[in-house]
N, C-alpha and C positions, 0 to 999 in steps of 0.2 A: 373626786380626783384632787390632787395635791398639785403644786406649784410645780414639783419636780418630775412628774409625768414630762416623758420627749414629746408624747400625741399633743399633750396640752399646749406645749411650747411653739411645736411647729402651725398649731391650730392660730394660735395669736400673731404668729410671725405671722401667715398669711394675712391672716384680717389689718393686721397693720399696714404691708403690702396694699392692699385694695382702699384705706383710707386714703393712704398720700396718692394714689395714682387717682382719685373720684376729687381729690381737693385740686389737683394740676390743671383735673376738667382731659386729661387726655389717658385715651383707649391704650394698653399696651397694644404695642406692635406684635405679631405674630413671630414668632420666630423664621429667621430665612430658612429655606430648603437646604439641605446642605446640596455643596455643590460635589460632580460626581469630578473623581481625580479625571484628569486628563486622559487619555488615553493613549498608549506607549504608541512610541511610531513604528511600524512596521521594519521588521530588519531589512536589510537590503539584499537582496539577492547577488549582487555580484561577485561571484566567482564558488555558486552553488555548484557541486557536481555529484552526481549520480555515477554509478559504473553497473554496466549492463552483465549477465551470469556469464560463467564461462572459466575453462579451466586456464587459458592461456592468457596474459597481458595483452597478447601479438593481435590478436583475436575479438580481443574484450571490446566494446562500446562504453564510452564516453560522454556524456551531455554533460555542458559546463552551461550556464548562466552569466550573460556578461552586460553591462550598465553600457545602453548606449544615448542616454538623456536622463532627464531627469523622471521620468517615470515611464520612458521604453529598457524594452530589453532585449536580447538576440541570444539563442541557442546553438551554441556551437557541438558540433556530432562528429564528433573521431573515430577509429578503428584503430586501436593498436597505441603507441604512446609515440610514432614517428609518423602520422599521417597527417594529411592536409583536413584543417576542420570545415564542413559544410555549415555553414551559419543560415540561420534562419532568419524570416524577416522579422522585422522590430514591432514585437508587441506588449503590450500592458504583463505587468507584473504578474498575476492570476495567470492569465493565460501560460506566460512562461513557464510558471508551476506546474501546471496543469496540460503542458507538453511534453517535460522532460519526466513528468510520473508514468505519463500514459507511455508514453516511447519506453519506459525502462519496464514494464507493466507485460507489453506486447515484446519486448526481447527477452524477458525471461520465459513466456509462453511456449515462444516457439523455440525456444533452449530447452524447453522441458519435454514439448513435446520431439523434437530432434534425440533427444535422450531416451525417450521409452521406447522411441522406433527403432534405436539401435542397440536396447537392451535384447536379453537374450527373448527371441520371438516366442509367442503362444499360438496357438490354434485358430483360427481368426474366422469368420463365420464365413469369407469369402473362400477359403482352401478349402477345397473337399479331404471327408475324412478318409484315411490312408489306412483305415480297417485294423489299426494299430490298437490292439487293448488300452486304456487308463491303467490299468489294475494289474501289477506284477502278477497276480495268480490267477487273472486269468490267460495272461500272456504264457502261462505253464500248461496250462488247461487245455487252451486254443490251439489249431493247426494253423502253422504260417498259411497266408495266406499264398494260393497259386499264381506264376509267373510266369511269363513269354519263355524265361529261361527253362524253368523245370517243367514245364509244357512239352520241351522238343526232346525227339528221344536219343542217346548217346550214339556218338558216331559208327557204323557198320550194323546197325540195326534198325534201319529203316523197314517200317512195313509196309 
């Protein structure tokens, strides 16, 4: 290998390195750990809002987030954008979180299911069935079914 080999260079750099550090008589130090950054501070919740489903404003729910300390907090619940808010009592940050997901979680539920109940109804296992064909051909097929009505016979012909 020649003088101008990089391996060869870096190979003598190091050994020079470790002469002056054995001549000082002292150990290198380890390298420090790096340190990990900081860690961001949490946003603040105050004046988080959520709005609950619903086609009207008038109607709609409301949960706001509002800073009542330095690390409490209070969930105000409206109805509509002119009501009086129910505020909740003062607790930790998480929790607040974790109150106004669930309350907005459990109003759209029962928004959804308010919605299918008053979509157009289906057959439901509790209604007896009403002998009504599925099947347009067999509804062509089939004899209506008999009635109290056509049961009784036309008036002046009683037997």
């Amino acid at each position: 290998m020649t003088s101008n080999d990089p391996a060869e260079r870096l190979r003598s750099a190091i050994a020079m390195l470790r002469k002056s550090v054995e001549r000082a008589g002292a150990t290198p130090a380890p390298p420090a750990p790096p340190t990990p950054p900081p860690l961001p501070e949490a946003p603040s919740l105050d004046g988080y809002t959520r709005l609950g489903p619903g086609p009207l404003g008038v109607i709609r729910l409301r949960w706001t987030i509002r800073a009542v300390g330095a690390e409490s907090y209070v969930v105000d619940e409206t109805v509509g954008s002119r009501s009086t808010a129910v505020t909740s009592a003062p607790m930790p940050r998480e929790a607040a979180l974790r109150y106004v997901e669930e309350s907005e979680q459990a109003a759209r539920q029962r928004f959804d299911d308010l919605r299918a109940e008053l979509a157009w109804p289906g057959p439901t296992d509790t209604e007896p069935d009403r002998g009504a064909p599925q099947d347009p051909r067999e509804a062509a097929s089939s004899p209506a079914p008999e009635t109290a009505a056509s049961m009784t016979p036309p008036p002046g012909r009683e037997s």
